[in-house]
C-alpha positions in Angstrom: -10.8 -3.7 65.6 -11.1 -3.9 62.0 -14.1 -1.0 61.5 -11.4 1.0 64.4 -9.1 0.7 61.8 -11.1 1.9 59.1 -12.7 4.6 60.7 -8.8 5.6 61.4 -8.0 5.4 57.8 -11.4 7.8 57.0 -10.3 10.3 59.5 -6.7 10.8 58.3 -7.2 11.0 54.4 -10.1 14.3 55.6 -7.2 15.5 57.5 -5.3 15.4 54.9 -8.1 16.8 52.1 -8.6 19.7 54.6 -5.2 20.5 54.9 -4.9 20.7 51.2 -7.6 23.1 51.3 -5.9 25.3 53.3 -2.7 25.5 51.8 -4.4 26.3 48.2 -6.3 28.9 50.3 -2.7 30.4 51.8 -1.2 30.3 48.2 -4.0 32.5 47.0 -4.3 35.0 49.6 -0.8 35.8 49.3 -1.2 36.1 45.4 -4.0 38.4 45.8 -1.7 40.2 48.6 0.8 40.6 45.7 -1.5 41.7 43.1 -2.4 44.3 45.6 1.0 46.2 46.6 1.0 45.9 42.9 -1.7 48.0 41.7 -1.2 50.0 44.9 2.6 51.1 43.2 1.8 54.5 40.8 2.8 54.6 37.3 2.9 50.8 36.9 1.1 49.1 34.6 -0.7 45.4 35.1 -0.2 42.7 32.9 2.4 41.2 30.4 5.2 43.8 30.0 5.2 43.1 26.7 1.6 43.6 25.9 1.6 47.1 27.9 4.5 48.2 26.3 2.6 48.1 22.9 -0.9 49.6 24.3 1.2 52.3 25.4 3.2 52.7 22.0 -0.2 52.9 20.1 -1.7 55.1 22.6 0.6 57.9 21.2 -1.5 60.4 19.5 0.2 61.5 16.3 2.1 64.8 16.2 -0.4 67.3 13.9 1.2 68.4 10.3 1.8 72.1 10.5 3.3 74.4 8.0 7.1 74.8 6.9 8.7 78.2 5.8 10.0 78.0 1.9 11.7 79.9 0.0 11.2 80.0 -3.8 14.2 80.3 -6.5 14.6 83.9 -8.1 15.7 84.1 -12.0 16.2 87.9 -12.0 17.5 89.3 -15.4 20.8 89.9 -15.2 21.7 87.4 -12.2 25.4 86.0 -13.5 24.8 82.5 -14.5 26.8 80.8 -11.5 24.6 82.9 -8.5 21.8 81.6 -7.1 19.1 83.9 -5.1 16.2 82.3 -3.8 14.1 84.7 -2.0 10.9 84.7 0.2 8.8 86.9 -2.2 10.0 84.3 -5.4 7.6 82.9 -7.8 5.7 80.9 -7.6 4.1 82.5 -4.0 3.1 79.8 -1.4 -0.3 79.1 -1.6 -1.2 77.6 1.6 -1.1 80.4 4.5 1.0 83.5 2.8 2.1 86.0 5.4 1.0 89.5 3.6 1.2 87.4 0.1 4.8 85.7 0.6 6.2 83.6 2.2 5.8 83.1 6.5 8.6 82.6 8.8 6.4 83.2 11.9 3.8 80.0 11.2 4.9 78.5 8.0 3.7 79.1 4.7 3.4 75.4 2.9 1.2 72.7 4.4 3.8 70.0 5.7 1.7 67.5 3.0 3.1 69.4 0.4 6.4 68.0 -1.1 9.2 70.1 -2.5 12.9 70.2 -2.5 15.3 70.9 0.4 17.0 74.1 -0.1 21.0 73.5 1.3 23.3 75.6 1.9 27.7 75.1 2.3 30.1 77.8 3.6 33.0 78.5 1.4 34.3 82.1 2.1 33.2 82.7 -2.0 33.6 86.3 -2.2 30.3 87.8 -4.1 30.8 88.9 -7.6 31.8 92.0 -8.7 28.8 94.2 -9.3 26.0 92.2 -7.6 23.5 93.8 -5.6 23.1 93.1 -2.2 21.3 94.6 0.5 19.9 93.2 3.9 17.0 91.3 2.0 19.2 89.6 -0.8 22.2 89.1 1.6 25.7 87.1 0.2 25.7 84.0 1.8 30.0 83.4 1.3 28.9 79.9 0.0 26.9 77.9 -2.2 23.3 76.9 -2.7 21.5 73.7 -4.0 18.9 71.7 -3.4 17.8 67.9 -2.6 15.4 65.9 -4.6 11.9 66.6 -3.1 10.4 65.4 0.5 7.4 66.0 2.6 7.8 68.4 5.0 6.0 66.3 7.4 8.6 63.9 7.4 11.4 66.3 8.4 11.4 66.2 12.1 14.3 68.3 13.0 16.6 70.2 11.5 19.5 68.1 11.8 17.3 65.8 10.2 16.7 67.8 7.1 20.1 68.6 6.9 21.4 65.1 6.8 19.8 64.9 3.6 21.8 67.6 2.1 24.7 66.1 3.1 23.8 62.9 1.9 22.3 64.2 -1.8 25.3 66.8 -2.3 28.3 65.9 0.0 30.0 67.3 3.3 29.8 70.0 5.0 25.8 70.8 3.2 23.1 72.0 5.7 19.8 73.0 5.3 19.8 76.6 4.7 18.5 79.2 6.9 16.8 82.6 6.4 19.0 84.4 7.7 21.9 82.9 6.0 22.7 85.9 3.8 23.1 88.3 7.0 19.9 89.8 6.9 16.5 88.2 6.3 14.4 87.2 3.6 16.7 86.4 0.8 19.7 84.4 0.0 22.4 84.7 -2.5 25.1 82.1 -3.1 27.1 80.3 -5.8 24.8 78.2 -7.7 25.1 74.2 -7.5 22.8 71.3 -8.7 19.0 71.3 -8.1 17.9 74.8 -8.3 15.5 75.4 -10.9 12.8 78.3 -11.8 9.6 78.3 -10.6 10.0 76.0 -7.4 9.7 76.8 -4.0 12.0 75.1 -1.8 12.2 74.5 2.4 14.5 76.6 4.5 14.6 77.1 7.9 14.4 79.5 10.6 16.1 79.4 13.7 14.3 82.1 15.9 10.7 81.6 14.7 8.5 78.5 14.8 7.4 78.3 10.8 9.0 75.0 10.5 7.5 71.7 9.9 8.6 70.3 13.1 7.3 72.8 15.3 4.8 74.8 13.9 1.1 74.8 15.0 -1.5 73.1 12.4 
């Protein structure tokens, strides 16, 4: 009776040790079933979202540094005192990739690397002064002209960007100016406000041509 009893006792704790066995053995096929329709979903990524999220942030190749369009400020003889021109053929002459010895509105003309001022530019219906020549490449502007403290171009990633800087170095309504400010092309004449200064070349930008640091080709 007594070994009946034992041999009872034997038999139920295997029962028991088996049945264990089996359960771990359902838990882990349906894990594995999980990991499956997982991996089996597109455009998800495995593992600790956390940990994927910053794989994926340094995976991000850095956008090349191109070339920005600049304009350089022009001290003709003559110029009243209060007018600034700054002009695409200024001195001095970009050195970096000229277009036909000037300045380049179609690539850029001044490695991104390089850092100069921001030429800005604020409307103010200024009529131009009497007697100054104008002509379709040294155009009126109706406003005023200054400049920002120098920047890398590279770090001007739009022009809204750039042109928040204006307006925070000089005050409302300041922009970055554009080529074509003046009416024509290649030249720009305003009233004359702080940061302009002989030989300097200073970045503009263009709004129909990609020679500006944030979307030029290297």
């Amino acid at each position: 009776m007594i070994r009946l009893f034992v041999w009872l006792v034997v038999a139920l704790s295997l029962l028991g040790i088996f049945y264990k066995i089996l359960g771990r053995g359902g838990v882990n096929q349906e894990a594995l079933r999980n990991d499956q329709r997982h991996l089996a979903q597109p455009g998800q990524a495995s593992g600790p979202p956390g940990v994927v999220a910053a794989v994926d942030a340094f995976s991000d190749k850095p956008r090349p540094i191109g070339y920005g369009l600049s304009f350089a400020f022009a001290n003709e003889p003559g110029l009243p005192q209060n007018v600034a021109h700054l002009n695409c053929h200024g001195d001095p002459a970009p050195a970096d990739r000229p277009h036909r010895g000037s300045c380049n509105p179609y690539d850029g003309d001044t490695s991104c690397r390089v850092v100069l001022p921001i030429a800005c530019f604020r409307s103010s219906g200024a009529a131009a002064p009497q007697g100054l020549e104008q002509n379709f490449y040294k155009g009126w502007t109706h406003g005023q002209l200054g400049a920002t403290e120098p920047v890398m171009g590279a770090i001007l990633k739009s022009e809204p960007a750039a042109s928040a800087r204006c307006e925070a170095e000089l005050g409302a309504g300041w922009r970055m100016a554009e080529f074509h400010d003046g009416g024509g092309g290649w030249g720009l004449q305003g009233e004359r406000r702080k940061g302009l200064r002989p030989l300097t070349r200073y970045w503009v930008y263009i709004n129909d041509q990609r020679g500006n640091c944030w979307d030029s080709k290297p």
